[in-house]
VMD Tcl script that draws the C-alpha trace (Angstrom):
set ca {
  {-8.05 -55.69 3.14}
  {-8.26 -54.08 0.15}
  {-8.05 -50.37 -0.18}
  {-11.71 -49.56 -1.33}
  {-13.09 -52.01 1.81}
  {-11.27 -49.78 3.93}
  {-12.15 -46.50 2.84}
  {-15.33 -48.00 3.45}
  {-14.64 -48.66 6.94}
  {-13.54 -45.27 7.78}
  {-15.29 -43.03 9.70}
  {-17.56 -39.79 7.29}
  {-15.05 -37.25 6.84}
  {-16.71 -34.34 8.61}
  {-16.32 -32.00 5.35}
  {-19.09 -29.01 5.38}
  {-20.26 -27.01 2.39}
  {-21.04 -23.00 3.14}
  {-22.64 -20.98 0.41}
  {-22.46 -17.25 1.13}
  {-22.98 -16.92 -2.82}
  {-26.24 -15.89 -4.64}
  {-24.89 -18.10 -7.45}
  {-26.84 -21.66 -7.66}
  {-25.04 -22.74 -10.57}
  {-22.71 -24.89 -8.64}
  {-23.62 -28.21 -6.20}
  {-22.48 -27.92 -2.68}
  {-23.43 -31.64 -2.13}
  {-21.06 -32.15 -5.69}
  {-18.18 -29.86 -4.04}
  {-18.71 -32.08 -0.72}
  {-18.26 -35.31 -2.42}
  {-15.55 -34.19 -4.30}
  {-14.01 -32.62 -1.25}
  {-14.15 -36.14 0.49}
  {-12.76 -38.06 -2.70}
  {-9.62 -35.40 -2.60}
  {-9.06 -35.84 1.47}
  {-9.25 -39.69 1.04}
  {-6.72 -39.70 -2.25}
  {-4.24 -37.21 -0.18}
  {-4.57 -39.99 3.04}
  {-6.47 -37.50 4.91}
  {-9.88 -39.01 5.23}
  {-10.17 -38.25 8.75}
  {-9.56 -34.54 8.20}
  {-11.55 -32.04 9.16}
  {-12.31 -29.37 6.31}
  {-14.83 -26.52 5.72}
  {-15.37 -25.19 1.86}
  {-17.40 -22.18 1.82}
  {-18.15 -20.82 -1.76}
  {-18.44 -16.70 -2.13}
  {-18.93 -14.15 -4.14}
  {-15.79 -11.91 -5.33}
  {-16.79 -8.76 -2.71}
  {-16.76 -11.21 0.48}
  {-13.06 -12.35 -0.94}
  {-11.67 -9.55 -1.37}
  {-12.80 -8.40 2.13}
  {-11.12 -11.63 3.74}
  {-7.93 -11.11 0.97}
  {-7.67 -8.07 2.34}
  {-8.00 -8.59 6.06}
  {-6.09 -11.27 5.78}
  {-3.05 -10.60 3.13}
  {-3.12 -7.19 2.82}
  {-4.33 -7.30 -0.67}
  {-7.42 -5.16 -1.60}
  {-8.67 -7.45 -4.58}
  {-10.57 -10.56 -5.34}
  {-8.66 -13.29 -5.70}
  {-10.12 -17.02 -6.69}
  {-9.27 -18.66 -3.81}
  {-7.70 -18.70 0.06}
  {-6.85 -21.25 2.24}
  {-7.18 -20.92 6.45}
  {-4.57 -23.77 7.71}
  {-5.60 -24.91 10.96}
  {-2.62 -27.18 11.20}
  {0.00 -24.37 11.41}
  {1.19 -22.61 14.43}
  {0.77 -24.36 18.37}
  {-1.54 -26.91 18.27}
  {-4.00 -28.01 20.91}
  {-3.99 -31.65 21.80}
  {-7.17 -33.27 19.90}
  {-7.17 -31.11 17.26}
  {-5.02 -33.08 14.83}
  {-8.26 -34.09 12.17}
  {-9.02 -30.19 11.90}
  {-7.18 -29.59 8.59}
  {-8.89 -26.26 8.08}
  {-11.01 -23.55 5.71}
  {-11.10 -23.15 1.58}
  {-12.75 -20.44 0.49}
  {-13.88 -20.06 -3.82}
  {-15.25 -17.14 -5.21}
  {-17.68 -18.55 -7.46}
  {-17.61 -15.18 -9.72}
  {-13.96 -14.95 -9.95}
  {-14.32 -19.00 -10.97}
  {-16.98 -18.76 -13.66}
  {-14.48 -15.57 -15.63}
  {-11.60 -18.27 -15.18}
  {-13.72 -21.09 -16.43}
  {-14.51 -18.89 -19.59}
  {-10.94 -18.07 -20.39}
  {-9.78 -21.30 -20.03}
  {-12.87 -22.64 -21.98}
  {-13.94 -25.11 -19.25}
  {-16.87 -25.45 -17.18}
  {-17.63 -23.84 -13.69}
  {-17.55 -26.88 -12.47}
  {-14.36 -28.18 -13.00}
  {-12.65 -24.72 -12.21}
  {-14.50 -24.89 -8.87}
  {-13.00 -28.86 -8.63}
  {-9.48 -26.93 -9.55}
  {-9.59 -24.72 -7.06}
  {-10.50 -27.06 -4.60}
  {-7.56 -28.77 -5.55}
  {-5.07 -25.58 -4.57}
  {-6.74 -24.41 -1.44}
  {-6.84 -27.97 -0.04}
  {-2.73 -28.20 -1.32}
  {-2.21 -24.90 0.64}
  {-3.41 -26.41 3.68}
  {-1.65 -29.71 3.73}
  {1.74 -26.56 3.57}
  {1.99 -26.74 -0.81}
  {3.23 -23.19 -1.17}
  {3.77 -21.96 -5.44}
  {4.94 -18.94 -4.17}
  {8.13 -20.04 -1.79}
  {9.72 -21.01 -4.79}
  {10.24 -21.97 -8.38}
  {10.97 -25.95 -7.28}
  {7.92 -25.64 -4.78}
  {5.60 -24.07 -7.68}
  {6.15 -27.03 -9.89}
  {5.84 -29.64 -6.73}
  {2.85 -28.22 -6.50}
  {1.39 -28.36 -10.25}
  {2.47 -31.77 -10.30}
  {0.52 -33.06 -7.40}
  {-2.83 -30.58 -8.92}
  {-2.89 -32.70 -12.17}
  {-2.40 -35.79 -10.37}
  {-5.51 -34.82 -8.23}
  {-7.67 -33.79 -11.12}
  {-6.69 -37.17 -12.85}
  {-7.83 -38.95 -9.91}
  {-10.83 -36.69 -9.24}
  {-11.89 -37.30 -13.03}
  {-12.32 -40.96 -12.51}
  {-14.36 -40.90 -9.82}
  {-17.82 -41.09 -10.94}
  {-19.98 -39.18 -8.04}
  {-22.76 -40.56 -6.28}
  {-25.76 -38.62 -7.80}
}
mol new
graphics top color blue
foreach p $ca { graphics top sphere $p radius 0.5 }
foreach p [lrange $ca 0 end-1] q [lrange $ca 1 end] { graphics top cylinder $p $q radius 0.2 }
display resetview
């Protein structure tokens, strides 16, 4: 069977989309799709995952709450596969959370679109759940780089569904 007839076969991937932002700019149903594309390139196509895109005053809240840091930050990531596990839980893979504000300054001083900083930051929230960690260690930071550009390479070849 070849690999594109079974990703066909699989189950959806029960990935949700949550916009707590005014912003419009960006497409939940494009961040959903490209949510599913990264799950089924990591071999996690069963996994469950919520995204929910915010503005830079609900992040800092949950950076704050959460990390002890009172500041915006561009994105966090809520593992659900860490700590004791329930049986039947094992798809639930867990919560990203963008701030689209702190995404569109980034964009600008990297001279890129929304969009793709958005797809970036997908990238590292998703790698944070699956236990990538840049801030362990030097070795860890790179490991982690790496498998980001790998990601957007692959996520820049797909060609979305419109």
């Amino acid at each position: 069977m070849t690999e594109e007839r079974a990703l066909k076969d699989c189950a959806p991937m029960p990935v949700q989309v949550i916009r707590r932002s005014r912003d419009r700019s960006i497409s939940a149903k494009r961040v959903a799709q490209d949510a599913r594309h990264l799950l089924r390139a990591l071999g996690e196509a069963g996994a469950e995952l919520t995204v929910t895109l915010v503005d830079d005053e609900a992040i800092r809240r949950l950076n704050r709450d959460y990390r002890r840091k009172d500041r915006p930050t561009d994105v966090l990531a809520f593992a659900m596969r860490e700590g004791v596990r329930v049986p039947g839980d094992e798809a639930m893979l867990g919560d990203v959370v963008i701030s689209l504000e702190t995404a569109a300054r980034q964009a600008r001083e990297h001279d890129t679109a929304v969009a793709e900083e958005v797809r970036t930051l997908l990238i590292h929230g998703v790698l944070h759940l699956l236990g990538y960690d840049h801030e362990r260690s030097a070795a860890e930071a790179r490991r982690m780089r790496a498998e980001e550009r790998e990601l957007r390479t692959a996520l820049a070849r797909w060609k979305p569904k419109k």
